[in-house]
Backbone as a printed PyTorch tensor [residue, N CA C, xyz], in Angstrom:
tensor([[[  0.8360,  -1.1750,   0.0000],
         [  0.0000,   0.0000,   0.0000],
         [  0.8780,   1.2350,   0.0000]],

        [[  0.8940,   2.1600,  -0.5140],
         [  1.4120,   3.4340,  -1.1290],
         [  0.3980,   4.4530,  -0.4240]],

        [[  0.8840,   5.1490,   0.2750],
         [  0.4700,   6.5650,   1.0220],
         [  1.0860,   8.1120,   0.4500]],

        [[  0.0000,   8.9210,   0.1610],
         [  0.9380,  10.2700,   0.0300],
         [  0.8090,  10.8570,   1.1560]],

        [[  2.0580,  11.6520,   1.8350],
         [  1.7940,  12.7380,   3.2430],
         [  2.7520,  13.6060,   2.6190]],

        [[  2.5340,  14.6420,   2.3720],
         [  3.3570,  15.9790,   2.0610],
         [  4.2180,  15.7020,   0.7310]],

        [[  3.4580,  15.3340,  -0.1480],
         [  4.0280,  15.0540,  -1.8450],
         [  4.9160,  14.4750,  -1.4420]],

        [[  5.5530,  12.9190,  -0.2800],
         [  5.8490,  12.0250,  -0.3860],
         [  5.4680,  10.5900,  -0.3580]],

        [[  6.1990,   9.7020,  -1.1130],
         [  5.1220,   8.4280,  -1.0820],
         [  6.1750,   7.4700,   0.0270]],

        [[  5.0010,   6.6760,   0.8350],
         [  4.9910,   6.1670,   1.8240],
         [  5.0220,   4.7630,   1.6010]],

        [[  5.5040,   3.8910,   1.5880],
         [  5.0520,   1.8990,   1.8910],
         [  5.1200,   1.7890,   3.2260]],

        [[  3.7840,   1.6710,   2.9450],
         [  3.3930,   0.5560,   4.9900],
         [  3.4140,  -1.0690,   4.5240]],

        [[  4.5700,  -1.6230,   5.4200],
         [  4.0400,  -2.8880,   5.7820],
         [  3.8170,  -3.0600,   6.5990]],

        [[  3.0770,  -4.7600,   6.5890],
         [  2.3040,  -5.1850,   7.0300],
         [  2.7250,  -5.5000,   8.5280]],

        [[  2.1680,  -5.3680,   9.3340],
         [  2.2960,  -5.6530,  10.8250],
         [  2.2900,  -7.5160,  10.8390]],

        [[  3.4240,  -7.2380,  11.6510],
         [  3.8790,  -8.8900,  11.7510],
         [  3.3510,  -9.1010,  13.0890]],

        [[  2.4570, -10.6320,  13.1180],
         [  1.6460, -11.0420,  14.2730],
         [  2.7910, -12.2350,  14.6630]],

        [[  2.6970, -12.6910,  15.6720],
         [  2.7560, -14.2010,  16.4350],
         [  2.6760, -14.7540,  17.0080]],

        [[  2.3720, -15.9230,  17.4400],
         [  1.9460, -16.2010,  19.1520],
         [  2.9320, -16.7540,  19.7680]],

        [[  4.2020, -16.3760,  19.4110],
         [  5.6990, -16.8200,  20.2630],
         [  6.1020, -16.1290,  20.6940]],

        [[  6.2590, -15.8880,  22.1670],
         [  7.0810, -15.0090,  22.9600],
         [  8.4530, -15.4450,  22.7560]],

        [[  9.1820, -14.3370,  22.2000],
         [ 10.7870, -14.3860,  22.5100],
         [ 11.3250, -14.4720,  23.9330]],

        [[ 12.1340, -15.3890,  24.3640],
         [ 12.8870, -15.2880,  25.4680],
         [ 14.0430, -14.2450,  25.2920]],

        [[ 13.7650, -12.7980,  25.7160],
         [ 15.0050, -11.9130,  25.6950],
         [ 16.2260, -12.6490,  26.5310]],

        [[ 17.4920, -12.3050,  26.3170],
         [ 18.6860, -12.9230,  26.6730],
         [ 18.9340, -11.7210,  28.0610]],

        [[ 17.9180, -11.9790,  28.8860],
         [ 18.6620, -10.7440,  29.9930],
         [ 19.9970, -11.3830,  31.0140]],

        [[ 19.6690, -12.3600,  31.2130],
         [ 21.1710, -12.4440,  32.4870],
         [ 22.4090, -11.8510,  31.5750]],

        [[ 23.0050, -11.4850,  32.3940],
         [ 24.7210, -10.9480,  32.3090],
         [ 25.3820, -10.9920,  32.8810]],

        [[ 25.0170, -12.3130,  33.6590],
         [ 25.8280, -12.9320,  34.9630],
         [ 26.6880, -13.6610,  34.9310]],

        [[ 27.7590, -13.5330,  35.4850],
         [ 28.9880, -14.2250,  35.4200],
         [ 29.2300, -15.3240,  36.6650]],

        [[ 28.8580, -16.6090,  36.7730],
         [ 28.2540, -17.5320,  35.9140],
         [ 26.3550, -16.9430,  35.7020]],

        [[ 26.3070, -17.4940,  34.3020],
         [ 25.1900, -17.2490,  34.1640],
         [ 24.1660, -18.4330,  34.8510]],

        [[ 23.0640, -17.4720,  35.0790],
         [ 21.7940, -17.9410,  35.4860],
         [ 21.1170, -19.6410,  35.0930]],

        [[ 20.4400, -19.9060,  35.9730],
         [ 19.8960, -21.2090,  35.2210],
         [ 18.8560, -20.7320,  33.7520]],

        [[ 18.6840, -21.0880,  32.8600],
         [ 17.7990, -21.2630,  32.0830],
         [ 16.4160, -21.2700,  32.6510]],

        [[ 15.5240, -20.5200,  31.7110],
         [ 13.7690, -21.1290,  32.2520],
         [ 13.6550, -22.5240,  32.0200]],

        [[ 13.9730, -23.5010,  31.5870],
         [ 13.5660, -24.8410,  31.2790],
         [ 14.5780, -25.5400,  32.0620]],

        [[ 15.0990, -24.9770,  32.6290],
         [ 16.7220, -25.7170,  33.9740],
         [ 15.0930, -25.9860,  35.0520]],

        [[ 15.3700, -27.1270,  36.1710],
         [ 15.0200, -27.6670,  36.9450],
         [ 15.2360, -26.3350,  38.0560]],

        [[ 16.3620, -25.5320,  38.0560],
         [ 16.8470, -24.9500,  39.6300],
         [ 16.7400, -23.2210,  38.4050]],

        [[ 15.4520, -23.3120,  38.0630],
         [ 15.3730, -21.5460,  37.4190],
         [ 14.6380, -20.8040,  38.3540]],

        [[ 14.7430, -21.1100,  39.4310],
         [ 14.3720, -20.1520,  40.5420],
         [ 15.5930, -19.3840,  41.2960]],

        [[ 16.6950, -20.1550,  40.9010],
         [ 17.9250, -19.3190,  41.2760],
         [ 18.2620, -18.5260,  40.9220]],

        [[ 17.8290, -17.7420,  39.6920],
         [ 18.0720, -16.6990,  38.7320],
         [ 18.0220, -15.3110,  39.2010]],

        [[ 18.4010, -14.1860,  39.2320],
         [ 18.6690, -13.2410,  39.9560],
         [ 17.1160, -12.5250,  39.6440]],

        [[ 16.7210, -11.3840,  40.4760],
         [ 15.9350, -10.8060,  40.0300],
         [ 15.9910,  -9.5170,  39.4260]],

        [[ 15.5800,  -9.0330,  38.5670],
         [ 15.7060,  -7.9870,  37.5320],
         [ 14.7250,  -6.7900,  37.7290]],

        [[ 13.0730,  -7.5900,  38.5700],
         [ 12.3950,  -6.6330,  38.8860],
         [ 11.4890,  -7.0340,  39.5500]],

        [[ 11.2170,  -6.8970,  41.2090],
         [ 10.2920,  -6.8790,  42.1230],
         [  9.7190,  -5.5540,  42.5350]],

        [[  8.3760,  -6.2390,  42.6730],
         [  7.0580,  -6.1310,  42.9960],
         [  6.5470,  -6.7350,  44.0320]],

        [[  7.1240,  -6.6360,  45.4830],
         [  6.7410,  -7.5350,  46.6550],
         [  5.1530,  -7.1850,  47.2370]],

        [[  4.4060,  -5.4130,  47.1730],
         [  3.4020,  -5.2750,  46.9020],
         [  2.2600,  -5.8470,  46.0140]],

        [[  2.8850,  -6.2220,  45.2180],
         [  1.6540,  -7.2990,  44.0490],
         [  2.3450,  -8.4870,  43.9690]],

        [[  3.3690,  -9.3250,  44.4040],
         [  3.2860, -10.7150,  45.1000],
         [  4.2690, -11.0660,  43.9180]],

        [[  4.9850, -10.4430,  43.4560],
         [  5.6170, -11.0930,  42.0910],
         [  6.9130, -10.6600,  41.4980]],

        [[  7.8730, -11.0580,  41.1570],
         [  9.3450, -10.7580,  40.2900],
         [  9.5950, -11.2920,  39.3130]],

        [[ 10.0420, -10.7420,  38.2810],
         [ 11.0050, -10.8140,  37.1520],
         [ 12.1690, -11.5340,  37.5010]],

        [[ 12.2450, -12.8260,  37.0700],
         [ 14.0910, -12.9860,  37.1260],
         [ 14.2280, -13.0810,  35.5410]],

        [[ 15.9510, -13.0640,  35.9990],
         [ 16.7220, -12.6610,  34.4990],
         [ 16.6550, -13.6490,  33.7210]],

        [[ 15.9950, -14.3750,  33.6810],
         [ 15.6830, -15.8300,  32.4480],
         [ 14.4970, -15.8260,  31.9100]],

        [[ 13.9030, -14.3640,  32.3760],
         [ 12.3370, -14.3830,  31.7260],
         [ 11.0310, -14.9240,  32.6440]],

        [[ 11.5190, -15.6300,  33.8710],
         [ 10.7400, -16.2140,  34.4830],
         [ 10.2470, -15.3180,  35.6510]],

        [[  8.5130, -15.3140,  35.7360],
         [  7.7840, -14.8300,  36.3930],
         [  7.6980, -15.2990,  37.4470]],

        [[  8.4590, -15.2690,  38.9200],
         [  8.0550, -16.3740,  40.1830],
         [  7.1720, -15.3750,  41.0810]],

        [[  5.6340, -16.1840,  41.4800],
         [  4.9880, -15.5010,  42.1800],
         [  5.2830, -15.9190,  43.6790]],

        [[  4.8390, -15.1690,  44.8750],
         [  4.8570, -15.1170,  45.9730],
         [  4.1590, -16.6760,  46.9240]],

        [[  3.1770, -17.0150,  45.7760],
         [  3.1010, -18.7090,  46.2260],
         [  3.6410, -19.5850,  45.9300]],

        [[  4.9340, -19.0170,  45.1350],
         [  5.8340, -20.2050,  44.4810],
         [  5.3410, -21.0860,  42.9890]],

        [[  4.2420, -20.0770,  42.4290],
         [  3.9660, -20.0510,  41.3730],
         [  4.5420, -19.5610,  40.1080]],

        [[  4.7690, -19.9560,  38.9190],
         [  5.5820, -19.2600,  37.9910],
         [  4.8730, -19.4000,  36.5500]],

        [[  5.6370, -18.0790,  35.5130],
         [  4.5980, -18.0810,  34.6580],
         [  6.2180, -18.0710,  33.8100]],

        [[  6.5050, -19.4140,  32.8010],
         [  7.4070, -19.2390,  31.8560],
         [  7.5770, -18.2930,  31.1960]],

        [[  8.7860, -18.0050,  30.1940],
         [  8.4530, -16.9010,  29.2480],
         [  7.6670, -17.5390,  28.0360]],

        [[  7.5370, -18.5910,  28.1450],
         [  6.6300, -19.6870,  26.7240],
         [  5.0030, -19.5000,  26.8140]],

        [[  4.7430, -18.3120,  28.2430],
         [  3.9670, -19.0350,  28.8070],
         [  2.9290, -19.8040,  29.5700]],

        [[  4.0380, -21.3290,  29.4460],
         [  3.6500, -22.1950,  30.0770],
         [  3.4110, -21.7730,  31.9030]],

        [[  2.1430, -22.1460,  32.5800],
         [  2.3150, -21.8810,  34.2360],
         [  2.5730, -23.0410,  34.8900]],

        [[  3.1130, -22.7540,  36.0520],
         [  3.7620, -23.4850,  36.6200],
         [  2.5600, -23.4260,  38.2300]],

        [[  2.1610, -24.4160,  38.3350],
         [  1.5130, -24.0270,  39.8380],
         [  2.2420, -24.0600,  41.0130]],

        [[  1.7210, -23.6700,  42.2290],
         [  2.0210, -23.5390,  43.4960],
         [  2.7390, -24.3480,  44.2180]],

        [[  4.2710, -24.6890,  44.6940],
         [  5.0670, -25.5660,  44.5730],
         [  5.9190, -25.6500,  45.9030]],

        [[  5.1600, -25.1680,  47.0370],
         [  5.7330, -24.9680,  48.4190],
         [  6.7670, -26.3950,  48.7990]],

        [[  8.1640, -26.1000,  48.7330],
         [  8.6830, -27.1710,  49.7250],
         [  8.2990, -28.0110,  50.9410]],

        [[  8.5830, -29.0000,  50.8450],
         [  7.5090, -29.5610,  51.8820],
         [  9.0240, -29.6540,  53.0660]],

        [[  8.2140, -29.0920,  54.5190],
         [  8.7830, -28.3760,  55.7090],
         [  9.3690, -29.9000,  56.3540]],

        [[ 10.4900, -30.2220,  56.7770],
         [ 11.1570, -31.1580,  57.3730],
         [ 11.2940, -30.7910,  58.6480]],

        [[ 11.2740, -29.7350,  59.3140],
         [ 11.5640, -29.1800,  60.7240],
         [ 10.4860, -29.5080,  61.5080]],

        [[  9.0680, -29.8700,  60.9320],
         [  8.1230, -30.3630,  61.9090],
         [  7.7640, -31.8480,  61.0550]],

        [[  8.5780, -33.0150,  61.3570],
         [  8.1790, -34.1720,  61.2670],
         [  7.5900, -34.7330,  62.8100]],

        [[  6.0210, -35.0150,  62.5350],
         [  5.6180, -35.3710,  63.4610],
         [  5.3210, -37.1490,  63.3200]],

        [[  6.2330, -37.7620,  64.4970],
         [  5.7970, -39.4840,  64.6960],
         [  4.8070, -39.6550,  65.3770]],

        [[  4.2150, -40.6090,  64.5010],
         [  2.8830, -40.9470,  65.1100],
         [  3.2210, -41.9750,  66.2430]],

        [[  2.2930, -42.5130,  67.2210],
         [  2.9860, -43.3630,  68.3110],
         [  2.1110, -44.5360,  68.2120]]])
């Protein structure tokens, strides 16, 4: 498509759609960060908290919420994943 604005001609293209989120390359950590698809990507530094709305940015793209919930950069969610507490093992008798 060809536009005139001030006796010049213009080409618009077309707006590029997709439903793939890019994983930006943010760590710049020396050693770098785990990966979002690493098992231990909760170790990843954080880039940007929000402890008022329950949630951070780490540098692998990964969203970890305050219940130990996470939202990939793919993504994919991750549900609620509390360590289970060893300091109160109670024996039954």
């Amino acid at each position: 498509m060809d536009s005139t604005q001030g006796g010049r001609s213009q080409q618009r293209r077309p707006a590029v759609t997709t439903t793939q989120r890019k994983n930006p390359h943010m760590c710049q950590h020396q050693p770098a960060c785990p990966t979002s698809d690493s098992a231990d990507r909760e170790a990843a530094r954080p880039v940007a908290s929000h402890p008022e709305q329950g949630w951070s940015l780490l540098c692998n793209g990964v969203v970890l919420f305050e219940d130990t919930g996470e939202l990939l950069p793919d993504g994919q969610v991750i549900g609620p994943h509390r360590p289970a507490r060893t300091d109160r093992i109670v024996t039954a008798a």
